[in-house]
N, C-alpha and C positions, 0 to 999 in steps of 0.2 A: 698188670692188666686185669689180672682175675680178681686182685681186691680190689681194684676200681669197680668192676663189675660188679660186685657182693654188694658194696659201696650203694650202687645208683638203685640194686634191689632194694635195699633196704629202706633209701628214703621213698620210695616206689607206695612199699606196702604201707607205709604211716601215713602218703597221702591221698590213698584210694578212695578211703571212706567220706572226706573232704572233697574230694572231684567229681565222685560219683554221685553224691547232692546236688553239686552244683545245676543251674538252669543252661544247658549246652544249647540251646535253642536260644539264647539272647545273644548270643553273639556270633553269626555265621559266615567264620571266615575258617578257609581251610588253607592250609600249604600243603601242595603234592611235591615231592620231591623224588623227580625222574618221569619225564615226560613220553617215555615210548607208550606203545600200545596199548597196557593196562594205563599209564599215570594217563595219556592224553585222552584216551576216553574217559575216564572219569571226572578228569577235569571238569572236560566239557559237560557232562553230565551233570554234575554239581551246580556249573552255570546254569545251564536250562533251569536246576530248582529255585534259582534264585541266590544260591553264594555267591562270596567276594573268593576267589581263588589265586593264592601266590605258586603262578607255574615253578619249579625250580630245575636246571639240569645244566652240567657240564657243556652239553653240546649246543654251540652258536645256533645251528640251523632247523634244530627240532625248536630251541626258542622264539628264534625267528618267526618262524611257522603258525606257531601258537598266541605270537604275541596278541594278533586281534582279536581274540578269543577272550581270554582270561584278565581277568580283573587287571593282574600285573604279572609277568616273564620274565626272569632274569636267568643270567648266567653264572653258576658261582659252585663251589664244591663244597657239599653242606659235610663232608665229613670232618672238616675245619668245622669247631664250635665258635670259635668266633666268626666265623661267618653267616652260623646262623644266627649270632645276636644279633649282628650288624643288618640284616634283614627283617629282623625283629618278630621272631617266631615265636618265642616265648610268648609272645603276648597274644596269641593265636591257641584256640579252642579244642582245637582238631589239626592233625597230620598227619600224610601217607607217605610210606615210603617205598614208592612203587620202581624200586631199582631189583633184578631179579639177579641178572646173569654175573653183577659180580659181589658176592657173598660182602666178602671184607669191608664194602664201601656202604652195605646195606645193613649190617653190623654194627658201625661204627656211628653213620646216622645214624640210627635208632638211638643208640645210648647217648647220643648229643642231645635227640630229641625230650630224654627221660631226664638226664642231667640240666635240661631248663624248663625243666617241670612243666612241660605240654599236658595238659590233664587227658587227652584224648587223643591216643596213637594208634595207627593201623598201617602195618607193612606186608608186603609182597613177599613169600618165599618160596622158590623154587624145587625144594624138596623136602620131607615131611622134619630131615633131619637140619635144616638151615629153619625151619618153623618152629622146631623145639627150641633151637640155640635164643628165637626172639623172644620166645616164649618166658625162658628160664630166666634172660634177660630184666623183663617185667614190659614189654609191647604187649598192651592191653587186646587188640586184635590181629590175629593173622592170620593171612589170607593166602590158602595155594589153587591159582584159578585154574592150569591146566588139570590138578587132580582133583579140583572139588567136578568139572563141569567134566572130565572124562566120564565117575562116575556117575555123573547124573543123567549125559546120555546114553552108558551100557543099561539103564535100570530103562528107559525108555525104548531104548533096540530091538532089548530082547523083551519086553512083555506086553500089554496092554494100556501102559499108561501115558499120560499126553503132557503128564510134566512130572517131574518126583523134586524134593527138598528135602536132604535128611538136616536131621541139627542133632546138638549136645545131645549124649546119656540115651545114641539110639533111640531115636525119635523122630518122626518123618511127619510128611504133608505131602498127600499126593492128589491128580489132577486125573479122574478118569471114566469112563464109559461105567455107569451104572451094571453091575453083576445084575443075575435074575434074580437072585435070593434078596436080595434090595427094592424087588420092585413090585408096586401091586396092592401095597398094604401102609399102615401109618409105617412110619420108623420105630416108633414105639412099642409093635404089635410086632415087627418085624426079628427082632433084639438081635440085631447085627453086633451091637457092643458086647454083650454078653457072650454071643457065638463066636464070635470072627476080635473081638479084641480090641474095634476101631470106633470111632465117633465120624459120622457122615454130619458138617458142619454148616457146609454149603450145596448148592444146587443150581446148575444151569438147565434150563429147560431149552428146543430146537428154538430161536429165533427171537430169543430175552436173551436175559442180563442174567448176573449169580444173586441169588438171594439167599438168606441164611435157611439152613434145615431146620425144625422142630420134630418135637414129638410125632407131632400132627401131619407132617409133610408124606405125598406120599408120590416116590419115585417114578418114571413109566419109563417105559422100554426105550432105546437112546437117549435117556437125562444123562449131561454130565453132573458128577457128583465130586467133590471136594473132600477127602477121606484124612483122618488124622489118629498116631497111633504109633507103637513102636512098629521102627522100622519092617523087621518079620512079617509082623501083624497085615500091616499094611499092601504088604510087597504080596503074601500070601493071599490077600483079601483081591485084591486088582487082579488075578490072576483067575478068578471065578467066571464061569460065563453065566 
């Protein structure tokens, strides 16, 4: 099993550079595989945008359920590779593999999914340690929803801001009430980046729309503002009245 695994890394990393060229926007079809809570809202979500989606899941009656929804719903066990050929995944752009609660089945997809060279994988894991296993595997994206969205509403709980998004290498975007030191003057004039460490990108004003900040922009007392920056920076910066 482990050199299988070694196995499918390796052809993994030879065809990154090739997939990651590729135009993933000419061809928008997706397979979710596991239709609970996370796979069947996204599903549908993905419908709304306009994809072709191949429901997939074990269970008759979440299929059932789904069928009118989605492009096409089947019932089949994709940890069997030949049953995802026989589905014809492979030929499919994009795939999630939103099975959480039993590790081994979401495992074993996954490297079914890598072993027929899906250029674009994204699976669900339930803990940071079943994340690294997809990880190390070669699943290009992983996704942990109850811990990515716990922290993002203790960083809103506890402080002043109306949305937070951290990403890679400590790095945020946050969503919040204009500080006083932000307000009153250009942005320019202001040097919140210089002081505070952040970039003020966008700007909502009482009863408009966001528009992008400039130099030129200059804040008033209740503007929301759109703040970008290492996380710290940021978290510290929202935290000003």
């Amino acid at each position: 099993m482990v050199n299988y695994l070694h196995s499918v890394r390796r052809r993994r990393t030879k065809q990154l550079t090739a997939h990651h060229a590729s135009d993933q926007h000419g061809d928008q079809r997706v397979a979710v595989i596991g239709l609970g809570r996370f796979g069947s809202s996204l599903a549908n979500e993905l419908m709304r945008r306009g994809w072709d989606v191949l429901g997939v899941d074990t269970d008759a009656q979440l299929v059932q359920r789904l069928s009118d929804d989605l492009t096409h719903a089947v019932v089949a066990d994709c940890t069997d590779p030949e049953t995802l050929r026989q589905l014809g995944v492979h030929e499919f752009t994009s795939a999630v593999v939103g099975i959480g609660t039993d590790i081994e089945a979401s495992i074993l997809i996954a490297a079914n999914l890598l072993e027929a060279e899906v250029p674009n994988i994204w699976a669900k894991a339930i803990s940071r340690q079943h994340g690294q296993i997809l990880e190390r595997l070669g699943v290009h994206h992983v996704v942990l929803p109850e811990h990515d969205m716990g922290e993002r509403v203790a960083h809103l709980v506890t402080g002043r801001m109306l949305d937070f998004i951290e990403f890679d290498d400590d790095y945020a975007l946050v969503k919040t009430v204009a500080p006083e030191v932000a307000t009153g003057m250009p942005l320019g004039e202001s040097q919140v980046r210089s002081k505070y460490g952040i970039t003020v990108v966008g700007i909502k004003r009482p009863g408009e729309g966001f528009t992008y900040a400039t130099a030129e922009t200059v804040i008033a007392k209740g503007d929301v503002i759109i703040v970008t920056g290492k996380t710290q920076a940021v978290e510290a910066f929202a935290e000003l009245d």
